[in-house]
C-alpha positions as CSV (number, residue, x, y, z in Angstrom):
1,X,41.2,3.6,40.8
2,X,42.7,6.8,39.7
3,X,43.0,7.7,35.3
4,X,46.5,7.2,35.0
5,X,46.1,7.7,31.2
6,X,46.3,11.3,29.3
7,X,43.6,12.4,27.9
8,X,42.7,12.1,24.5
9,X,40.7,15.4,24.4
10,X,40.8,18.5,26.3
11,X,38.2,21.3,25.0
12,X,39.0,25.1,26.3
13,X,36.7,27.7,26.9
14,X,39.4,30.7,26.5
15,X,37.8,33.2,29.2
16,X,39.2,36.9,30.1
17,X,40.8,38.3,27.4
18,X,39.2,41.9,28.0
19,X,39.3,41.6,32.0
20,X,42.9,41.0,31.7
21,X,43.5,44.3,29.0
22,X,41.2,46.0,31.5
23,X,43.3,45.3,34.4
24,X,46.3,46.9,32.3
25,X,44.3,50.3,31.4
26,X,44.0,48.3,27.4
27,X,41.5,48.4,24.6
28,X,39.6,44.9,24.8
29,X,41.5,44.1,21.1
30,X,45.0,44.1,23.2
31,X,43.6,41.2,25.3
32,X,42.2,39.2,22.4
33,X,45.6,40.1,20.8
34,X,47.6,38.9,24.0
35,X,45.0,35.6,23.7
36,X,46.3,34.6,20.8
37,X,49.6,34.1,22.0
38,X,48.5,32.0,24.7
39,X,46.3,29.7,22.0
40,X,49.8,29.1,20.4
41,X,51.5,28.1,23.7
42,X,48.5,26.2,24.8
43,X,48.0,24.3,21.3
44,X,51.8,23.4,21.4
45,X,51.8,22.0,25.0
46,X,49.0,19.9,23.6
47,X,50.9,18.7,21.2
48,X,54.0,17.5,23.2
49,X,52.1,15.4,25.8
50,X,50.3,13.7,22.1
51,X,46.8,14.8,22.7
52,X,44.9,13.5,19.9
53,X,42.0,16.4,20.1
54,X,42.2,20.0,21.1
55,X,39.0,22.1,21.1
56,X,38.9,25.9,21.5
57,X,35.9,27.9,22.4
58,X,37.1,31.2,19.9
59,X,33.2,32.8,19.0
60,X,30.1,31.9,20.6
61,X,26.4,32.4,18.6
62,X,26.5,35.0,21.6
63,X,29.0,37.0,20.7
64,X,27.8,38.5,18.1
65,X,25.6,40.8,20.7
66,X,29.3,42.4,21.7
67,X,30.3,46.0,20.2
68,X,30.5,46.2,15.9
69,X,34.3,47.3,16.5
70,X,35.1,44.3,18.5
71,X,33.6,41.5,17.0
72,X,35.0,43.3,13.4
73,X,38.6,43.3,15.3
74,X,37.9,39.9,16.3
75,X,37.3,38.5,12.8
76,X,40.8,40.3,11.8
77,X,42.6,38.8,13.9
78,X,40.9,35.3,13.7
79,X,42.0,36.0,9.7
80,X,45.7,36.8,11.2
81,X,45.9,33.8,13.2
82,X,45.0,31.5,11.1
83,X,47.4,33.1,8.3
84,X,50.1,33.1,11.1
85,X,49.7,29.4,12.2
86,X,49.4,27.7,9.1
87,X,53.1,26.9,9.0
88,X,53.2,25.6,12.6
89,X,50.0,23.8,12.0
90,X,51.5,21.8,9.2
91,X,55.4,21.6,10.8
92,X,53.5,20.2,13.9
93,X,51.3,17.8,12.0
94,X,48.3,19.5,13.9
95,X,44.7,19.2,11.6
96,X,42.5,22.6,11.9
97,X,39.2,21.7,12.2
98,X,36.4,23.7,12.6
99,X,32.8,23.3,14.4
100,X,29.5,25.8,14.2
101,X,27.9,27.7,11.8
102,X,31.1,29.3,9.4
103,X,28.6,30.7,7.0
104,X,27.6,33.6,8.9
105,X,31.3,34.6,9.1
106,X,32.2,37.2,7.5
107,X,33.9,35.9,3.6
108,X,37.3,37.1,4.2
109,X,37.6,34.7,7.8
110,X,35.9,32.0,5.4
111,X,38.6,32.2,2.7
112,X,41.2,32.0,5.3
113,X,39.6,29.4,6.7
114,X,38.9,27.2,3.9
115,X,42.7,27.2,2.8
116,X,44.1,26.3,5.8
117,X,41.8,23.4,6.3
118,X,42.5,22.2,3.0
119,X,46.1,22.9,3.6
120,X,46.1,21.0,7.0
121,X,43.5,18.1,5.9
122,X,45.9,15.3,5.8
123,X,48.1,16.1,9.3
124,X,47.0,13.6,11.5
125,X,49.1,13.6,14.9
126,X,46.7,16.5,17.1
127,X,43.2,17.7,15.4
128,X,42.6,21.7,16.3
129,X,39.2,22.3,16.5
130,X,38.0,26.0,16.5
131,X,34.3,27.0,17.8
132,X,33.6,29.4,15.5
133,X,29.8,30.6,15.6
134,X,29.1,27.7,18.0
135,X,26.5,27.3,20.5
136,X,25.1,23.6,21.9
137,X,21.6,24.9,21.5
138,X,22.2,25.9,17.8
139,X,24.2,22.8,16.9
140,X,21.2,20.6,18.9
141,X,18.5,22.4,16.4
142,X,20.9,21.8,13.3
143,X,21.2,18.3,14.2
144,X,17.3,17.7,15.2
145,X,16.7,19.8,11.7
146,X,19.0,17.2,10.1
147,X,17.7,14.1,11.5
148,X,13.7,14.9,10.2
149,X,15.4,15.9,6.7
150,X,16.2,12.4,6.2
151,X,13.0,10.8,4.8
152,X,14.7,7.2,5.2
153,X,15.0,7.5,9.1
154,X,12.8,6.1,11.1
155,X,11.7,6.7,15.2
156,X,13.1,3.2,16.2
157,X,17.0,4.6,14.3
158,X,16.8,7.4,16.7
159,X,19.7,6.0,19.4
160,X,22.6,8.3,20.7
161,X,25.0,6.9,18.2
162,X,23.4,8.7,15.5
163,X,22.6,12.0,17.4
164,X,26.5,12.3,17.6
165,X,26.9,11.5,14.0
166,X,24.9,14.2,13.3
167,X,26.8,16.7,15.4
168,X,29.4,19.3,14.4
169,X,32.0,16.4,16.6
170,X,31.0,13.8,14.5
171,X,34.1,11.5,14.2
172,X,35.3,13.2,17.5
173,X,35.5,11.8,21.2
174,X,33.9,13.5,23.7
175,X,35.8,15.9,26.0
176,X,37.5,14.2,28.3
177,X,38.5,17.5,30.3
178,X,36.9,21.2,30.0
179,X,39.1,23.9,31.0
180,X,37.6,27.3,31.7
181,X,39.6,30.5,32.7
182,X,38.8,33.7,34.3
183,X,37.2,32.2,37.3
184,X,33.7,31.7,35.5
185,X,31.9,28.2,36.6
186,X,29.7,27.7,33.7
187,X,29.6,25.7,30.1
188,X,27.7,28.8,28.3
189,X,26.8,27.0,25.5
190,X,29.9,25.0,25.0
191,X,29.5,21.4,24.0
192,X,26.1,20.3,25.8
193,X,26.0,16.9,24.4
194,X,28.9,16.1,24.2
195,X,29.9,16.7,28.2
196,X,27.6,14.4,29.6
197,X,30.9,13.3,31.7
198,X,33.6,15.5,30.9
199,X,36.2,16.8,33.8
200,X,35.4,19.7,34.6
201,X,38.3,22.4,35.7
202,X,37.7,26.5,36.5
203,X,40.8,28.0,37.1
204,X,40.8,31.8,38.4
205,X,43.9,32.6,35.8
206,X,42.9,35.1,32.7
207,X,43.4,33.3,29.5
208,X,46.2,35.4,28.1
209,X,48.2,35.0,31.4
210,X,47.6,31.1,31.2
211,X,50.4,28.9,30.6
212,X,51.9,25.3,29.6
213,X,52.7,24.6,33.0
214,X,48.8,25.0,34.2
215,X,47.7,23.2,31.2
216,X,50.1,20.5,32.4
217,X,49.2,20.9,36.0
218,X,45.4,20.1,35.3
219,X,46.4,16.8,33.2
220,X,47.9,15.9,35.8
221,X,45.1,16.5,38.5
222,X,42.6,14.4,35.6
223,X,45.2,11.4,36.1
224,X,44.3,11.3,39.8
225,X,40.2,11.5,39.2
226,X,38.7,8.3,39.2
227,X,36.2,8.5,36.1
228,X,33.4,5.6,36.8
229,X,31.1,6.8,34.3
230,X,28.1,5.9,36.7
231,X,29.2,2.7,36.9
232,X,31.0,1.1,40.3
């Protein structure tokens, strides 16, 4: 029997952004700049078809390892977006949300951040999740870390149930779809627990030239999958 349901959570990893400046003769910045545009357009599609849970792959625990000039220019612009969108965020209804490790950011992302999570906390039509610092390994370690913290646990409380509520999702489905761009055909990192049986979709388009008619397109390819979730 084929999903004919929208999903309730579609989580992005936003591949490309400095093959598509290099295919225009570009600094790597003019892609991430040109992918910020595309999170708008993607993140207001999402809202329109009432998706309840939008998650963005924006900085891996990886990508630190990149140049000092980009990942600075990065962090500037993640500061600018999140200025930018604020507005939208709130006229839209749309939640931020955030998931990793923010205390490694650098304070002026974290400042940013903070407001506009407080300024968005009680929107409740779409929650915008941003990766930020996030890798599945690192969020595995913090939540095993977690779990033998807690003096009052014991071997037997140990189920899946309260793995997840120790997660950075906690509180959040699991992806129903994973989008990736660029033509990659790989997680890297994103979400290993939680995509035990996620959708998956790679799609050969460079995240700043992808669009609201793809993202439409793919929801409505998931419609057609028949999701049995190892059962018959």
């Amino acid at each position: 029997m084929n999903n004919k349901k929208n999903p309730e959570h579609i989580a992005i990893i936003m591949d490309g952004n400095g093959r598509w400046a290099k295919k225009r003769v570009l600094n790597r910045v003019s892609g991430h700049k040109k992918g910020a545009d595309t999170v708008r357009e993607i993140t207001e599609a999402a809202r329109e078809i009432n998706l309840s849970y939008l998650t963005l792959y924006a900085f891996s625990t990886e990508n630190w390892s990149r140049p000092e000039k980009e990942v600075n220019a990065i962090m500037s612009l993640l500061k600018d977006f999140l200025e930018n969108e604020e507005e939208n965020l709130n006229k839209n209804d749309i939640k931020l949300n955030v998931i990793g490790d923010v205390s490694k950011l650098p304070d002026f992302v974290q400042d940013s951040l903070s407001r506009v999570l407080k300024s968005t906390s009680k929107n409740k039509s779409m929650i915008l999740s941003l990766a930020l610092n996030y890798g599945g390994r690192d969020e595995i370690i913090r939540m095993v870390k977690t779990i033998l913290a807690d003096d009052s646990l014991k071997l037997q409380d140990i189920d899946e149930e309260l793995i997840s509520s120790k997660l950075d999702t906690k509180k959040i489905p699991d992806p129903d779809i994973l989008i990736r761009t660029s033509g990659e055909k790989r997680i890297s990192n994103f979400l290993l627990w939680q995509m035990a049986y996620t959708e998956f979709f790679f799609i050969k388009t460079l995240w700043p030239d992808f669009n609201k008619k793809e993202f439409l397109d793919i929801v409505e390819q998931f419609k057609q999958r028949n999701r049995t979730f190892g059962k018959i």
